[in-house]
C-alpha positions as CSV (number, residue, x, y, z in Angstrom):
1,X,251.3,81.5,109.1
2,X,251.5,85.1,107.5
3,X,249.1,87.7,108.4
4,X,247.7,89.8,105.5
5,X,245.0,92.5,106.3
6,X,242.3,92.3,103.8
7,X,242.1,95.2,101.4
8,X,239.2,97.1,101.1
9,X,236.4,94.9,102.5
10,X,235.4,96.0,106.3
11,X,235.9,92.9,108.6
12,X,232.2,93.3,110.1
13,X,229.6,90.8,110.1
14,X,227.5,91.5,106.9
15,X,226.8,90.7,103.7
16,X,229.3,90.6,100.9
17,X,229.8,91.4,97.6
18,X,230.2,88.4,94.8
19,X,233.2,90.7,93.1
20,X,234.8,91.3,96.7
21,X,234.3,87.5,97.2
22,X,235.8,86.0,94.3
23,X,238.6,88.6,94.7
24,X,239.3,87.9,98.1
25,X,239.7,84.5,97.2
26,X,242.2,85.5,94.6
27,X,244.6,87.3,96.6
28,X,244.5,84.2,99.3
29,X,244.9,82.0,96.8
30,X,247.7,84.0,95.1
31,X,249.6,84.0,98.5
32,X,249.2,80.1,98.8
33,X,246.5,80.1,101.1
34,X,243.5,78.2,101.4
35,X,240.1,80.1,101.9
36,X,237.0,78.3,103.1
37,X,233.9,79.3,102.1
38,X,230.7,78.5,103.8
39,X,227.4,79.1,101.5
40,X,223.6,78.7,103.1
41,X,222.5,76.2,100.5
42,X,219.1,75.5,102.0
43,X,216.9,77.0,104.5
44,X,213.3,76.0,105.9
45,X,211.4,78.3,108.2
46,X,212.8,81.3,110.0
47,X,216.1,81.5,109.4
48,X,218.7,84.5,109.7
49,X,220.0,84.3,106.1
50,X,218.4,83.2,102.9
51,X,220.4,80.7,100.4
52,X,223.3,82.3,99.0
53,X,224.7,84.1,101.7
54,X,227.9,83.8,102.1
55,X,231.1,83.8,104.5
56,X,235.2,83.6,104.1
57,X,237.2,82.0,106.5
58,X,241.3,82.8,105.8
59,X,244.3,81.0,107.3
60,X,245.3,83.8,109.5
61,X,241.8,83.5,111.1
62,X,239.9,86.6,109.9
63,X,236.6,86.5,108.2
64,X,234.5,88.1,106.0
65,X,230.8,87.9,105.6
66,X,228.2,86.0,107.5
67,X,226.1,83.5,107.2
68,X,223.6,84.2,110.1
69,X,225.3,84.7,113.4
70,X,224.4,83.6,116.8
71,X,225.0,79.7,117.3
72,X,224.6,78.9,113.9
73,X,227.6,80.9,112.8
74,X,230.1,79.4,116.1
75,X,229.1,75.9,114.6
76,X,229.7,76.9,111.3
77,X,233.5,78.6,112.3
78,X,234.0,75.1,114.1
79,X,233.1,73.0,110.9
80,X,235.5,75.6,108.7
81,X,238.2,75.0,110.8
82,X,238.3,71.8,110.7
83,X,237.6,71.7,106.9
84,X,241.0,74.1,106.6
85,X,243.2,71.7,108.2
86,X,241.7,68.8,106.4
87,X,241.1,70.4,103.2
88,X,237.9,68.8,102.7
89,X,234.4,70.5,101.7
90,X,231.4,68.9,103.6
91,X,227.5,69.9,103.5
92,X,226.3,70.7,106.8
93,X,222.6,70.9,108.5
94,X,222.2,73.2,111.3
95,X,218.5,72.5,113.1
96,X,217.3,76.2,114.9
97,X,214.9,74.8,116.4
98,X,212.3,76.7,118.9
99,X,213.4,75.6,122.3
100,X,217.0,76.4,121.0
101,X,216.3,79.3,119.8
102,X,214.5,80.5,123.2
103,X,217.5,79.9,125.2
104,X,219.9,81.3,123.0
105,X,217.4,84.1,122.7
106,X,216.8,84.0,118.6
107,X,214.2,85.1,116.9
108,X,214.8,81.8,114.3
109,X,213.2,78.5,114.2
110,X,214.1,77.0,110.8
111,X,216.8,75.2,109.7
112,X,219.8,75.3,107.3
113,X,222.0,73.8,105.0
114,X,225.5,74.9,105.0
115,X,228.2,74.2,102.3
116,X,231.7,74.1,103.6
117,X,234.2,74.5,100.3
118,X,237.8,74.7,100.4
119,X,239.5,76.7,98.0
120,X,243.0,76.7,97.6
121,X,245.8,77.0,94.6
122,X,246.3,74.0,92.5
């Protein structure tokens, strides 16, 4: 597995840009790498992102975006794992619900849709 720093897009949690995204994607993609991209689909109640958001996984393991944090986002880096060795997308519901949230120590209660893609050169 090569390591390639991304260029130009700060590896923080945060929201990114469709034109970063896309390109991002392209330069993976142009190196023969798969990219898997979760997108919050769906959300009810207090959730930490609205639909839309969205966040990169690459092969050599960084990331870019988020689509929440907390919990949410260590379940979603499990599902996007698995979905880049198997190559297959999958949507995803992630419940946040109060008692949950109290122990984890969120300020959520809703819950969310995720859509795991992989992308990859055909």
């Amino acid at each position: 597995m090569s390591r390639h720093r991304l260029k130009s897009v700060p590896l923080i949690m945060g929201t990114i840009a469709q034109n970063d995204l896309y390109r991002l994607i392209g330069e993976a993609n142009a190196r023969g790498e798969r990219v898997v991209v979760a997108t919050v689909a769906h959300t009810r109640g207090s959730t930490p992102q609205r639909r839309g958001a969205k966040m990169l996984f690459f092969a050599n393991g960084e990331t870019a975006g988020t689509v929440g944090g907390g919990c949410v986002e260590a379940e979603v880096w499990a599902e996007a794992r698995e979905a880049m060795h198997k190559g297959e997308p999958g949507l995803h519901h992630f419940a946040l619900t109060a008692d949950e949230a109290s122990e984890e120590g969120m300020v959520c209660g809703g819950t969310m849709d995720i859509f795991i893609d992989v992308w990859e050169n055909s």
